[in-house]
N, C-alpha and C positions, 0 to 999 in steps of 0.2 A: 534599423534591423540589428538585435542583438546578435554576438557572436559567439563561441563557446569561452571566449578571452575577455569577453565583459560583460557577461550575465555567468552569475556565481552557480548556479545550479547547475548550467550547459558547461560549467568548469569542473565539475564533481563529477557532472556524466561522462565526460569525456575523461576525465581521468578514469574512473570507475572502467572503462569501456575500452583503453589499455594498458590492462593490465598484462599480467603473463599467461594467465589461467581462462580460457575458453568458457569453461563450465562461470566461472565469475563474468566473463564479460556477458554471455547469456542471460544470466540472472540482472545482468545493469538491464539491457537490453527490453528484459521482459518487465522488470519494473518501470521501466519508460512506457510500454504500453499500457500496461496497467491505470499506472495514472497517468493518461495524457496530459503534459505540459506543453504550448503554444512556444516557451522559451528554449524547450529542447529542442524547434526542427533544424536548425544550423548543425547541434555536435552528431545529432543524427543521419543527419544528410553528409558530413563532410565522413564520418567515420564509417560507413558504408562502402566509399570510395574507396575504403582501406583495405577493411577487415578481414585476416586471411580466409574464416571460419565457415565455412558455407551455411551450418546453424545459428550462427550467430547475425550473420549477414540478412537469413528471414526471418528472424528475430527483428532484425532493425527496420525493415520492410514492414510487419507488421505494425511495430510501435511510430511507423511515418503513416497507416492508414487511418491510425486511430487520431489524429488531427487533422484540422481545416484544410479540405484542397486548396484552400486562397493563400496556407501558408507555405505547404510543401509542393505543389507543383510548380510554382516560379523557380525554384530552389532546385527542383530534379532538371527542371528545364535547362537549368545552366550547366550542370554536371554533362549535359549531351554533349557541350562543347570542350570537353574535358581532353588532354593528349591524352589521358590515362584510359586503359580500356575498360576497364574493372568499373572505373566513373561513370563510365558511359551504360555499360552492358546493366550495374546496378539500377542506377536512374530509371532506365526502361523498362527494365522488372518491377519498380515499384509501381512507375508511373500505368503498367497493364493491370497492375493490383487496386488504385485509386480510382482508374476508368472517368478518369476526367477529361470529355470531348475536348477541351479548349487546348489540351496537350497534343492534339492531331497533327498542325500545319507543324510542328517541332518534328514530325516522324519525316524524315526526308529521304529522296532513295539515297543520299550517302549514306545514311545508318541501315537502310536495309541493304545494303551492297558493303559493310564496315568490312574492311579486311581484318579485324579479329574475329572471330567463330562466334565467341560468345555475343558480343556486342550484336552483331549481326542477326543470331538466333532471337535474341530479347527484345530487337526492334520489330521481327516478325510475329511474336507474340503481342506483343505490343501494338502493331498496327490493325493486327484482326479484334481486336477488343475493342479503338477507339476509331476504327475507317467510319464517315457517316455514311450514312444512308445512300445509292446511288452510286456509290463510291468503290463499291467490291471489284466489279470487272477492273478497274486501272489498276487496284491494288492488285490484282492478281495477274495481269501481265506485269506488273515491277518484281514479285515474286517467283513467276516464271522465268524472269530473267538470271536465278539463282539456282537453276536446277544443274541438277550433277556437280555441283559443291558440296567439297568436305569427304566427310568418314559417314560411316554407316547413321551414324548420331547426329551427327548436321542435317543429312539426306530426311532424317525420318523427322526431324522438327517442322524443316520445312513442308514437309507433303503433311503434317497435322495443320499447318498455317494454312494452306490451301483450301484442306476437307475440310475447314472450320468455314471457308468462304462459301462455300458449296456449290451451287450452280453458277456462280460467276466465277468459277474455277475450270468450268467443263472445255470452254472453247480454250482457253492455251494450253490447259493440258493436252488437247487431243492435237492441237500441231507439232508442242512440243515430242508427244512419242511419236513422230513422222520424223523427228531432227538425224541429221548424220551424225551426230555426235553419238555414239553406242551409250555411252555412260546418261546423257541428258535422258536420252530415250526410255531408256530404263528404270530411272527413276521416275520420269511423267506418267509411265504405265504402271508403277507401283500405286504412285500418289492416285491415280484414276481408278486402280483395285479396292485403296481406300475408299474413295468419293461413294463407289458401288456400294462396299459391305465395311462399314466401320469398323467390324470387327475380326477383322481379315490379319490376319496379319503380315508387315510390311518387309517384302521381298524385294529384292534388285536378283532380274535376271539379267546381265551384261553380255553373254554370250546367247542369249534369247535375242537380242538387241541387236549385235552386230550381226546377226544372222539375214535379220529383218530387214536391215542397212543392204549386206549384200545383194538380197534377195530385191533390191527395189523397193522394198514395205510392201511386196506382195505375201510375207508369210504371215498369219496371225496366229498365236497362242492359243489355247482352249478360252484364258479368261478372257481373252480381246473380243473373244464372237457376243462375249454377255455385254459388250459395251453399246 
């Protein structure tokens, strides 16, 4: 296996790639996809792990789909086990962008439970693109298990991972908006608002919740009657 320290090219790209200038690294970036080279997946895979740039970063993502999944998913597959978050949360993004089934059994619920946000979000995008067949109802009780996480932007990644599972989303969401938990509940009844009208848009009522809480789950909402 080449590496960007002894194949000369992955040595230019990688230098090319940090520079100081964003708009330059970009441009390395886009010329790697352009012309796919098989010698570039190492300085692209490792500089990924880095790169502050968030355009530049799908830039590098692009220029890793445009090669052999036989070369770059072993490659992202190792970055999972990375301390670095950014390694990790990268990898996963590219690896929902390649949709290579054999990168599944890597999706593990430590990366869908990763105590970083990002990492965590890009494993659940990531696992609804590569679950196989048969597979949706478990992945979507592992997912359930993440509801009322985060900020308003975690909340709504996940309930899009869910509505993508579709009906083997329906039964945990409907125990989770029963949970004591006012915040869980809340968000299960968004994500469910979802599941209904995809183009709904995504609300947390929290004090609708702890109502319902108090009330026994005897109160229902106008949209809970359309469930």
């Amino acid at each position: 296996m080449n590496t960007p320290h002894t194949n000369p090219q992955g040595t230019r790209l990688a230098d090319a790639l940090a520079v100081r200038s964003s708009s330059t690294r970009l441009k390395a970036a886009l010329a790697a996809g352009t012309h796919p080279d098989p010698d570039a997946a190492d300085t692209l895979v490792a500089r990924s792990a880095i790169e502050p740039d968030f355009y530049v970063r799908d830039m590098l993502t692009w220029a890793l789909t445009r090669l052999p999944p036989e070369l770059t998913v072993p490659r992202l597959l190792a970055q999972l086990r990375s301390e670095h978050p950014q390694a990790r949360a990268q990898a996963l993004h590219t690896l929902s962008k390649i949709g290579d089934a054999s990168a599944w059994p890597q999706i593990t619920p430590s990366l869908l439970r990763d105590r970083d946000d990002e990492t965590a979000r890009s494993a659940w995008r990531a696992a609804v693109v590569l679950v196989p067949d048969g597979q949706e109802k478990e992945l979507a009780a592992e997912l359930a298990s993440q509801l009322g996480r985060g900020d308003r932007e975690m909340q709504r990644s996940l309930s899009r991972a869910l509505v993508a599972l579709g009906e083997a989303a329906e039964a945990v969401l409907a125990t989770a908006a029963d949970s004591e938990d006012p915040t869980v509940a809340a968000h299960a009844r968004a994500t469910e608002r979802l599941l209904n009208d995809p183009d709904a848009a995504f609300e947390l009522d929290v004090e609708a919740a702890k109502r319902i809480v108090a009330l026994g789950g005897e109160e229902r909402t106008g949209s809970d009657a359309d469930r």
